[in-house]
C-alpha positions as a printed NumPy array, in Angstrom:
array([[-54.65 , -76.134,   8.615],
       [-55.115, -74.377,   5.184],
       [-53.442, -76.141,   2.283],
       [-52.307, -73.979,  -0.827],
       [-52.238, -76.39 ,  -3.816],
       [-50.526, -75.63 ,  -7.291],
       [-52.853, -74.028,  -9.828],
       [-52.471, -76.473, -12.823],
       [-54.802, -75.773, -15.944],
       [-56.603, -73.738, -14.384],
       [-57.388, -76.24 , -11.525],
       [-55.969, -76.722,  -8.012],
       [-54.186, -79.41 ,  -7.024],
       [-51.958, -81.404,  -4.427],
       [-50.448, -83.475,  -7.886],
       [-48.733, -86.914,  -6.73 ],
       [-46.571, -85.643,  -3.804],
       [-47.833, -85.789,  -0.301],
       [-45.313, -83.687,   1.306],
       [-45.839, -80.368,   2.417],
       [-43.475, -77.322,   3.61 ],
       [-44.962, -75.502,   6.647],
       [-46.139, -71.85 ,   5.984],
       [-45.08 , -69.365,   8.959],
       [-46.357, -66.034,  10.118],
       [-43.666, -64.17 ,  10.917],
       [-44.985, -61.815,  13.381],
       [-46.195, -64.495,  15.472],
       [-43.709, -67.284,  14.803],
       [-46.589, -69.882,  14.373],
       [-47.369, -71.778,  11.33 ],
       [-50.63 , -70.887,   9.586],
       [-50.553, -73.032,   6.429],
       [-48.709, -76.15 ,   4.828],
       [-47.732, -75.458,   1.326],
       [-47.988, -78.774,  -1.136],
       [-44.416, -79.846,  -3.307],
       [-44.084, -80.571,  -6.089],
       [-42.383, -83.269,  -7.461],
       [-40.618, -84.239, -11.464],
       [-44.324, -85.266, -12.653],
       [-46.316, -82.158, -11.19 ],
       [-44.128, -79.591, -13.225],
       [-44.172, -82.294, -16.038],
       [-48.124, -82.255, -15.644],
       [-47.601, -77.921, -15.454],
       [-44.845, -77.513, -18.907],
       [-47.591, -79.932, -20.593],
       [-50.425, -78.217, -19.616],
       [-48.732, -74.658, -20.373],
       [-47.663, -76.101, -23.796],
       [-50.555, -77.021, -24.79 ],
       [-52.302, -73.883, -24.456],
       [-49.397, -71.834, -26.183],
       [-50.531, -72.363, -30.25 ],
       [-53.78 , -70.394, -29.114],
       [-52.578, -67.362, -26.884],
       [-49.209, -67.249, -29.677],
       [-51.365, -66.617, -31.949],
       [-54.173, -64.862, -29.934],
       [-54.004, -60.765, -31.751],
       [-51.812, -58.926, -29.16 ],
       [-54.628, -56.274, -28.545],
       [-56.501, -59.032, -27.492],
       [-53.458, -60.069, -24.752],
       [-53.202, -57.118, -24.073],
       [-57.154, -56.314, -23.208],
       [-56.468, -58.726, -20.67 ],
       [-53.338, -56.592, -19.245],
       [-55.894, -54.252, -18.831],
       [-58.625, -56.096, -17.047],
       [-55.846, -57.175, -14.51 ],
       [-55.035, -53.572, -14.143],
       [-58.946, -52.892, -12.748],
       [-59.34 , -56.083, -10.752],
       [-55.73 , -55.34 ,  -8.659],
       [-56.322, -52.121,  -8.364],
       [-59.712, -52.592,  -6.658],
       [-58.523, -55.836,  -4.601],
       [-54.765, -54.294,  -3.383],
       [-55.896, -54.045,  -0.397],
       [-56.573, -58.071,  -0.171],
       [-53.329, -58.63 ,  -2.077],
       [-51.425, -56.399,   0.506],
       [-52.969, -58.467,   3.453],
       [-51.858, -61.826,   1.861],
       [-48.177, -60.51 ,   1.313],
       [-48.463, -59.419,   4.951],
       [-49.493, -62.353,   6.657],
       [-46.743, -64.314,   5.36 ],
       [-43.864, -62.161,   4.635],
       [-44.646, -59.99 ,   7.793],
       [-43.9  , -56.075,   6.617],
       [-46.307, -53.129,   6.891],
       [-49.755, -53.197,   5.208],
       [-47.892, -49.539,   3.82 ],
       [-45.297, -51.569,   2.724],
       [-47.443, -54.234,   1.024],
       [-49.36 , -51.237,  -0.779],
       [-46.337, -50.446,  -2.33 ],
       [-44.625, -53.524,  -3.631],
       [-48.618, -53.946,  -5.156],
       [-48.056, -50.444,  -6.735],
       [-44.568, -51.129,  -8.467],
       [-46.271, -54.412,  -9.855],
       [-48.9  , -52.446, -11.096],
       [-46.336, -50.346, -13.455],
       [-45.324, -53.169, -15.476],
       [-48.885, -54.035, -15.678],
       [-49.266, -50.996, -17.1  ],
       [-46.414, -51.089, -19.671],
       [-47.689, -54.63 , -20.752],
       [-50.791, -53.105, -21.66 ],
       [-49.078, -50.979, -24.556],
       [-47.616, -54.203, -25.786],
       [-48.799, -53.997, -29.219],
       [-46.602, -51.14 , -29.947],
       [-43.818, -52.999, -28.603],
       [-44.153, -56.219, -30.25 ],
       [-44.369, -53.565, -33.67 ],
       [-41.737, -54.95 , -36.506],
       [-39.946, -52.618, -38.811],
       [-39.955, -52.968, -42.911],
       [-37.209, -51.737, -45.172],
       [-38.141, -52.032, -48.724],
       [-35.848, -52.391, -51.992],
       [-32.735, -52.823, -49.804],
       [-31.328, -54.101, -52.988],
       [-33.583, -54.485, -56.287],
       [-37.141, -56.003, -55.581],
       [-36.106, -57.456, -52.377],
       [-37.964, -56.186, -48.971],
       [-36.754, -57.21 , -45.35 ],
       [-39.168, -57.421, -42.657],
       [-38.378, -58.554, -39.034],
       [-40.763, -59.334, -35.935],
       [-40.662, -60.281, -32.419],
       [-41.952, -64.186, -32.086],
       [-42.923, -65.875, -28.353],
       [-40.626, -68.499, -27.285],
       [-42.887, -70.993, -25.973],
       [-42.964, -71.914, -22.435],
       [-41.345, -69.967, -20.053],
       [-40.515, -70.121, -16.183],
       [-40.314, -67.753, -13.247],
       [-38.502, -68.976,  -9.954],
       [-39.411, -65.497,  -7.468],
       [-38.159, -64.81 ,  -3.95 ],
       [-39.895, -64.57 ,  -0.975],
       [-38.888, -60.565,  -0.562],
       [-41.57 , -59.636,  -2.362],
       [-44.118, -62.345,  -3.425],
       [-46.722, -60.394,  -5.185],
       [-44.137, -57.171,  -7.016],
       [-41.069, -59.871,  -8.654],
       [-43.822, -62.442, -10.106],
       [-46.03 , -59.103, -11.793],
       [-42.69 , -58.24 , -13.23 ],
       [-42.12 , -61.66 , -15.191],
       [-45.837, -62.793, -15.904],
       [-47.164, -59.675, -17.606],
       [-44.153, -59.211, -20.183],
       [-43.997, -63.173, -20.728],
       [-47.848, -63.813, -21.293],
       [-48.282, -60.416, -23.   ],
       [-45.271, -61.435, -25.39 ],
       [-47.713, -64.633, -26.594],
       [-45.769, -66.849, -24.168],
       [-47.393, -68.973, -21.554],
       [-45.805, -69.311, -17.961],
       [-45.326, -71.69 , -15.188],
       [-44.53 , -69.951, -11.952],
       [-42.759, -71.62 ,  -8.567],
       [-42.897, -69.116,  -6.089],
       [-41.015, -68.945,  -2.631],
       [-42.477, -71.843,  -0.598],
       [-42.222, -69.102,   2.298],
       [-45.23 , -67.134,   1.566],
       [-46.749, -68.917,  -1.814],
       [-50.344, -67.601,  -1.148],
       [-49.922, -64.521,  -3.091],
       [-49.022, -66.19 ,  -5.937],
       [-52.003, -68.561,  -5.995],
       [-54.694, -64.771,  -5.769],
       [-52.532, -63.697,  -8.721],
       [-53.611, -66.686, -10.619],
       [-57.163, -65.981,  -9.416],
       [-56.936, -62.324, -10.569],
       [-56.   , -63.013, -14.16 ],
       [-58.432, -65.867, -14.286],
       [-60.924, -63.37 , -13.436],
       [-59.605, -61.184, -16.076],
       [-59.935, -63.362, -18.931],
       [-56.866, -65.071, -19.142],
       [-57.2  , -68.925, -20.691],
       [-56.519, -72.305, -18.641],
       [-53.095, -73.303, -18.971],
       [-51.479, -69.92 , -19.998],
       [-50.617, -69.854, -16.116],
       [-49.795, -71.886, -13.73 ],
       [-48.493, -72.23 , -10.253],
       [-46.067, -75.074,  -9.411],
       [-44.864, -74.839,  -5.092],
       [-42.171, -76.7  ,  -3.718],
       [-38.336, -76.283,  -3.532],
       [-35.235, -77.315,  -5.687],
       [-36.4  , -80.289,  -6.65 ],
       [-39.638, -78.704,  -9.027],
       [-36.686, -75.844,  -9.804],
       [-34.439, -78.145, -11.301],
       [-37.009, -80.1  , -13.234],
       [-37.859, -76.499, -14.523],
       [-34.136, -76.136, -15.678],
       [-33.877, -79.395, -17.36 ],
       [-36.782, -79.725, -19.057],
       [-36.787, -79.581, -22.111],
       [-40.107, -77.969, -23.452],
       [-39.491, -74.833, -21.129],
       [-37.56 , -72.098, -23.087],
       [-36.343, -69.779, -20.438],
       [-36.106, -68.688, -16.867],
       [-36.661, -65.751, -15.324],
       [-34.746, -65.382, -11.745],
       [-34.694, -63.442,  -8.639],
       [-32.644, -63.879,  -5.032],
       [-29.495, -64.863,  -3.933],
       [-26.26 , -64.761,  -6.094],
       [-25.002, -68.515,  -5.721],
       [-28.584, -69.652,  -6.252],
       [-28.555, -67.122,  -9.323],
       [-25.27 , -68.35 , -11.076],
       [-26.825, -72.121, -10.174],
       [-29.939, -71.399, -12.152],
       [-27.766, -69.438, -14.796],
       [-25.408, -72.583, -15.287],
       [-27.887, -75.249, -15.32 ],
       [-30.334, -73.602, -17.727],
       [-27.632, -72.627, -20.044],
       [-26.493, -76.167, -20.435],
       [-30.292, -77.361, -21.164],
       [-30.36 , -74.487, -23.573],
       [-32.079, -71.839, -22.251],
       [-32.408, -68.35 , -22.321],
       [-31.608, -67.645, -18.519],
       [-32.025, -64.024, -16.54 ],
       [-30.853, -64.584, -12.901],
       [-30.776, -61.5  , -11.157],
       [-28.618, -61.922,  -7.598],
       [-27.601, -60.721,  -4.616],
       [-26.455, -56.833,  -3.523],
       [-24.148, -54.967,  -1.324],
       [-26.119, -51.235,  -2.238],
       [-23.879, -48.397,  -0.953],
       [-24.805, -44.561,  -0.356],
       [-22.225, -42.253,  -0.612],
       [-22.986, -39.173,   1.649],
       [-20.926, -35.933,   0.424],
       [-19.855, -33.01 ,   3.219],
       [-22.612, -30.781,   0.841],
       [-24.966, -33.234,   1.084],
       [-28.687, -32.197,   3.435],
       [-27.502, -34.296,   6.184],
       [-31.439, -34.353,   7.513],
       [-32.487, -35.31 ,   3.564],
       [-29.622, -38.124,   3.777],
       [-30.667, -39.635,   7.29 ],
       [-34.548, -39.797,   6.523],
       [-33.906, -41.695,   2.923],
       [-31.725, -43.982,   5.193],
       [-34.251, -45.004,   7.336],
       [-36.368, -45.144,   4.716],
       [-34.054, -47.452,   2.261],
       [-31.883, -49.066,   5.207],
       [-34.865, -50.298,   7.495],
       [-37.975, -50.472,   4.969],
       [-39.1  , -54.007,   4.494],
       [-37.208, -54.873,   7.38 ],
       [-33.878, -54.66 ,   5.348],
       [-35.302, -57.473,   2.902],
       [-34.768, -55.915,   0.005],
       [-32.508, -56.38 ,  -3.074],
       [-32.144, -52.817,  -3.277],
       [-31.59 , -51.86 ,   0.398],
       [-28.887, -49.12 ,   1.202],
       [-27.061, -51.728,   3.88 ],
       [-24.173, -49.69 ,   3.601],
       [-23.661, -45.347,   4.133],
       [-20.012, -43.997,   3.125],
       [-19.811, -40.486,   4.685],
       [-17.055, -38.589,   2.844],
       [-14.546, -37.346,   6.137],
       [-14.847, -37.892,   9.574],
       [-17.271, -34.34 ,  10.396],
       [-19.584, -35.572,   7.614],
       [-19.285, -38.929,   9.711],
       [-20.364, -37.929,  13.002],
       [-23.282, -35.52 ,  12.156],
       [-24.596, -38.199,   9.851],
       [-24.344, -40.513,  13.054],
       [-25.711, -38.621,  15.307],
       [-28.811, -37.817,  13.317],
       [-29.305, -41.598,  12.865],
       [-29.093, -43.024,  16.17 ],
       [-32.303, -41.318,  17.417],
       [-33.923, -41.75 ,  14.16 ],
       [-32.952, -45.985,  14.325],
       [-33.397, -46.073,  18.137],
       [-37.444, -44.304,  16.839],
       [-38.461, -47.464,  14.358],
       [-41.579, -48.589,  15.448],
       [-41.616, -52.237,  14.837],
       [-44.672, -54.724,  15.089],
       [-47.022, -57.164,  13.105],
       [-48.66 , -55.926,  10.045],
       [-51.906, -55.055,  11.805],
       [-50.762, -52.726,  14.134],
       [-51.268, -48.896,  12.653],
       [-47.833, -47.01 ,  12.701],
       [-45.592, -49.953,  12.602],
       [-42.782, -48.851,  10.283],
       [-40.934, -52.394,  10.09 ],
       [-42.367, -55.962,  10.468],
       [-40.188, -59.155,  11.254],
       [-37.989, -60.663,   9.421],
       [-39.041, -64.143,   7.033],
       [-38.031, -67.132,   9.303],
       [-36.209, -68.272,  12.315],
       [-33.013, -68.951,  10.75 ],
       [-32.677, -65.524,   8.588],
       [-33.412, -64.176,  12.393],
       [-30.489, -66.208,  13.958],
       [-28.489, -65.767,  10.34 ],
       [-28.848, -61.576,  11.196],
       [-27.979, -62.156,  14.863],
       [-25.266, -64.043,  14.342],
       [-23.588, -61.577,  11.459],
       [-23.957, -58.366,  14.071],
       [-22.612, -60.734,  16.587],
       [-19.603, -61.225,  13.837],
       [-19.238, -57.403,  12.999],
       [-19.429, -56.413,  16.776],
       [-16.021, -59.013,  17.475],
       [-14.646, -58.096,  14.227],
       [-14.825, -54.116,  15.048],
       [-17.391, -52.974,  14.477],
       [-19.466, -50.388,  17.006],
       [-23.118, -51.179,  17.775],
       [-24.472, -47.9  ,  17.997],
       [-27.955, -48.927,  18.267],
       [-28.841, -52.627,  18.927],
       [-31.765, -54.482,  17.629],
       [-30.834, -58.364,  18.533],
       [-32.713, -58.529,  21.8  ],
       [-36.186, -56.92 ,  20.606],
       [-38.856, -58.417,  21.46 ],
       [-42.631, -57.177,  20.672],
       [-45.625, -57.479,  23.291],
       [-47.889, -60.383,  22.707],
       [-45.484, -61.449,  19.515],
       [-42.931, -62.64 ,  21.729],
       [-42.121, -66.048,  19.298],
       [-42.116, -63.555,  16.143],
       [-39.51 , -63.614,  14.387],
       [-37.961, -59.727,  15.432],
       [-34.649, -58.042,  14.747],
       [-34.893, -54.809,  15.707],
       [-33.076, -51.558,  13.47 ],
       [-29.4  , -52.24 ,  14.016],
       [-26.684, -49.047,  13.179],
       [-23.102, -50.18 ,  12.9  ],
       [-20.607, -47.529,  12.594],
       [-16.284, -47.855,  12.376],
       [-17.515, -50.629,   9.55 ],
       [-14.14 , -51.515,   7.527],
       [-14.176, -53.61 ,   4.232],
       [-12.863, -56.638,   5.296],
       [-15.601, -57.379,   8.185],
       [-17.623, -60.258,   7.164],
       [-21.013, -57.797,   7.588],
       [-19.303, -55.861,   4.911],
       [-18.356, -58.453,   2.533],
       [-21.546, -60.481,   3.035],
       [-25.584, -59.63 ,   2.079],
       [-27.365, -59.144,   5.028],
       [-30.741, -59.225,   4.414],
       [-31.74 , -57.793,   7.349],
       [-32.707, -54.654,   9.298],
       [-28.765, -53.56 ,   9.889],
       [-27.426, -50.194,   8.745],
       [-23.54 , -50.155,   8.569],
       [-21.203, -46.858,   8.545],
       [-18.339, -47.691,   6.337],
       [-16.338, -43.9  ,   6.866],
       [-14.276, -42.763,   3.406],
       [-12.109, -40.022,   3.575],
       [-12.389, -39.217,  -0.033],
       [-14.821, -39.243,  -2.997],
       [-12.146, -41.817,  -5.048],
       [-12.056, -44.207,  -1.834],
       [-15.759, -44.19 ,  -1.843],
       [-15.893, -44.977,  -5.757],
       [-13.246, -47.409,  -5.41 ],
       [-15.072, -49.359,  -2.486],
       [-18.255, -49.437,  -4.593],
       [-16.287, -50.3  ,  -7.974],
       [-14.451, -53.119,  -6.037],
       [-17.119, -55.045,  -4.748],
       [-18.568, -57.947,  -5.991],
       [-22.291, -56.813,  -6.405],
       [-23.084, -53.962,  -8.448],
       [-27.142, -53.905,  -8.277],
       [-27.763, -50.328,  -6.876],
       [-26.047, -47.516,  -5.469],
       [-26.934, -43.82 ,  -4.644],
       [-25.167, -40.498,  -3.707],
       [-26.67 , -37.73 ,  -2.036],
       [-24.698, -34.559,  -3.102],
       [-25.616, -30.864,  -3.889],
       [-22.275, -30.889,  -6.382],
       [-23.906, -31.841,  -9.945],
       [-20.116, -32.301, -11.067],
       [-19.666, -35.335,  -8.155],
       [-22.991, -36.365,  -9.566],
       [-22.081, -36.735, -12.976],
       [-18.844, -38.457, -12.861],
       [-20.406, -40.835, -10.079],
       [-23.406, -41.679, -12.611],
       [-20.515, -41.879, -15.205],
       [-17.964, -44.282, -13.768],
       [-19.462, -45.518, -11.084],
       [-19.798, -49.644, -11.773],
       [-23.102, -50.631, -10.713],
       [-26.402, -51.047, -12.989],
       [-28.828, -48.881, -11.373],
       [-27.944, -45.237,  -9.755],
       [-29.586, -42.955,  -7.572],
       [-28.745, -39.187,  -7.575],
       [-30.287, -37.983,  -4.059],
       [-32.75 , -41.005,  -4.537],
       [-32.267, -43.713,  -2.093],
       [-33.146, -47.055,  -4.014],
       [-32.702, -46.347,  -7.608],
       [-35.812, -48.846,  -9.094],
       [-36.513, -47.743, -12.368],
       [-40.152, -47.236, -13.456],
       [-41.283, -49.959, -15.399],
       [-40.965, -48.184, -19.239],
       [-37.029, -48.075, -18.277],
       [-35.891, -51.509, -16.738],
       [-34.077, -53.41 , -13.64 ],
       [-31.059, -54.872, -13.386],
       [-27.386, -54.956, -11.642],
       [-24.044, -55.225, -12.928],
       [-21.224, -57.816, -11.815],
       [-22.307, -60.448,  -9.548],
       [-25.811, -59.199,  -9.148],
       [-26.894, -60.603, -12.462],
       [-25.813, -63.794, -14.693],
       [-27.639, -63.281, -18.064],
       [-27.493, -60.274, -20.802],
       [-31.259, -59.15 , -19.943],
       [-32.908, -56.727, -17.322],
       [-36.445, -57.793, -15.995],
       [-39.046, -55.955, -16.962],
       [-39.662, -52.803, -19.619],
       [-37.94 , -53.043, -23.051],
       [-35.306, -55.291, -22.213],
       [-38.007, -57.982, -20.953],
       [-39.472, -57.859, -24.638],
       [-36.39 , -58.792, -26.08 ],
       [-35.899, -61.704, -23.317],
       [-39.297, -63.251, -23.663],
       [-39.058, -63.088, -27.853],
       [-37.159, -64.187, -30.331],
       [-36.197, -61.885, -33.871],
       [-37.151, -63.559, -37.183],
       [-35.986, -61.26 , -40.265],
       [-37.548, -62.299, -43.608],
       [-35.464, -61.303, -46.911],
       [-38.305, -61.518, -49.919],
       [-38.573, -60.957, -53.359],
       [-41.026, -61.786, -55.984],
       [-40.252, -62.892, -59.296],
       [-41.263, -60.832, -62.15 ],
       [-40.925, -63.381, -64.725],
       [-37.548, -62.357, -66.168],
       [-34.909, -64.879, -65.206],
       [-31.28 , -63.933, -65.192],
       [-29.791, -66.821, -64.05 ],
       [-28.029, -68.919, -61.378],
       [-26.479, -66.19 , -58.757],
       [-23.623, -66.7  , -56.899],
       [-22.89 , -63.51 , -55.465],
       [-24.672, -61.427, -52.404],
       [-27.508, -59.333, -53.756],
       [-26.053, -56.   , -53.968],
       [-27.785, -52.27 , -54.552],
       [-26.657, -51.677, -58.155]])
């Protein structure tokens, strides 16, 4: 059984723990690694190790950093392939799919490559006479990044890049669900250059996340899954004293006007609905069809579209979907469109009995459509996670907006309209962080940045782009002036421009 060890200074290790978390693959249901945790000394041993090596790569020239951005670049570009096939193996979705979560990483790759331009400070001289202010963006120190399993390679390459390019140094704890990506990230930026101790991989569960939070040495943390986890990791690092981003959960709606291409609407659906197997932050779980004709032509394009999705392991050609992560998020999924279906709700097409030839144990839910979906059904109110499409019908624009403005999550939303003036005022008042105008999931490219509104984020900072510079630095703003000799005296007034 292959064991994937924490990356500590450079060096792999099992630390002082014996236990190990079992490592599934979902397509097959069968366990095909043990993962090592870590316990309070092993992410002591990692914040040491990373702090350590932080007075050199702080003060390491940022073309330098960022000349290893750019090796990083090369090496995943010619290795996605082998990247893709480790996210596959233990997350389960398409080798497509894998491609493309190693694609989005590579943006912000990309950006952190132009980071000496971004780290640039600004100079104002004689802002009152002989003095000069200068500011500039400092590194915090150590920093942490707690990722979710959704997508194990893309979430990580949006925190390390900014943080290390940035002059920090980072300790990452990955999902325990499918940690090997994590470990060939290390390998790739070893490759590329990148010091001992400037990165390092810490597995386990809560307890090596809360010794991350109350540690003392680590500076901030960088966050990514579920919203009470989220405002957990929010609370606790704010009371150690941290800088905290915790991005949460997400209810993502699509609001489907009567002008709307009804074909264009159903494919970005499928697409945005059923990719990844519905395991996405950004997932459209929810369609709002504005009047009941809108309603049932949207329907009835989707059912044969849904009742179409060709779903198998990774290494089948022409799967579309994979399994879901585990046994329980399978039974969690079941058990919700069992809870819609009493509540409601009509199961239009029917994915909890699928079961895929020679993957029989895999963990499968196949594409579920719900339609007659009303707010107060738990499949509404809750995150699914999960391959399941629900029709939620509006008879109005406004009761579409007000759904979306009243609920809880506010990550991403979309409308798919040919009416620019709907457009505007939805991009204008609608109250969610990122928006899609006839774009199904609304990720901004990695020079812009990500992050939701409401309950979908606890912390004043997007990941990634601009907004990650300011996270992972600090402003210093020196006042100076230089003597020329002639002394005027004590001062007890503001310097002022006369």
């Amino acid at each position: 059984m292959q064991l994937i060890q924490h990356i500590i200074n450079g060096q792999h290790t099992s630390g002082v723990s014996s236990q190990t978390i079992a490592v599934y693959n979902p397509a097959l249901g069968q366990q095909s690694a043990e993962v090592v945790t870590a316990v309070v000394e092993d992410v002591n041993t990692a914040v040491a190790a990373a702090k350590a090596a932080f007075p050199a790569w702080s003060k390491m020239p940022s073309s330098k950093r960022a000349n290893i951005m750019f090796n990083m670049r090369t090496l995943l570009v010619a290795r996605q392939d082998e990247v893709a096939e480790t996210i596959s193996k233990e997350h389960g979705k398409t080798h497509d799919d894998a491609l493309g979560e190693v694609t989005r990483a590579l943006e912000v790759i990309e950006f952190a490559c132009g980071i000496t331009d971004k780290l640039k400070g600004n100079f104002s001289r004689d802002v009152a006479v002989g003095i000069d202010v200068t500011d500039e963006r400092q590194a915090l120190g150590v920093v942490a990044g707690i990722t979710p399993f959704n997508f194990p390679a893309m979430v990580p390459l949006w925190m390390i890049p900014m943080a290390l390019a940035c002059g920090n140094t980072f300790i990452l704890k990955p999902s325990e669900r499918d940690p090997s990506s994590a470990n060939l990230i290390h390998q790739l930026f070893a490759e590329a250059g990148l010091p001992p101790g400037v990165l390092n991989i810490v597995h386990g569960d809560k307890v090596a996340v809360d010794a991350l939070l109350d540690h003392s040495d680590v500076k901030a943390i960088s966050f990514v899954g579920s919203t009470p986890i989220a405002e957990y990791i929010y609370q606790r690092g704010s009371a150690s004293g941290k800088r905290v981003q915790a991005l949460g959960g997400a209810k993502n709606h699509m609001v489907i006007m009567p002008d709307a291409d009804l074909d264009q609407a159903a494919d970005a659906l499928m697409g945005a609905g059923f990719g990844s197997a519905g395991e996405r932050c950004m997932a459209i779980s929810v369609a709002v069809p504005i009047g009941q004709e809108t309603a049932d032509k949207l329907v009835a394009k989707l059912i044969p579209r849904v009742e179409a999705l060709k779903v198998g392991p990774y290494n089948q050609t022409g799967n579309e979907m994979g399994p879901v992560i585990s046994a329980d998020a399978q039974k969690r999924i079941k058990g919700l469109i069992d809870q819609g279906e009493a509540e409601g709700a009509s199961v239009l097409v029917d994915g909890r009995s699928l079961s895929v030839a020679g993957c029989e144990a895999g963990f499968w839910v196949g594409g579920t459509l719900l339609d007659n979906v009303t707010k107060d059904m738990s499949v509404y109110q809750q995150e699914i996670f999960g391959p399941v499409l629900s029709i939620l019908r509006a008879n109005t624009y406004a009761e579409a907006t007000d759904l979306i403005n009243a609920h809880e999550y506010g990550n991403g939303t979309s409308i798919f309209t040919r009416d620019g003036d709907a457009a505007r005022d939805f991009a204008a008042n609608i109250e969610v962080g990122m928006v899609g105008i006839n774009v199904p999931i609304p990720v901004p490219v990695a020079y812009h940045s990500f992050g939701g509104w409401k309950r979908s984020i606890f912390g004043a900072h997007g990941i990634y782009g601009p907004e990650a510079v300011h996270f992972y630095t600090k402003l210093k703003t020196v006042t100076s002036r230089w003597p020329t000799g002639i002394r005027a005296g004590a001062e007890f007034t503001f310097p002022t421009m006369s």
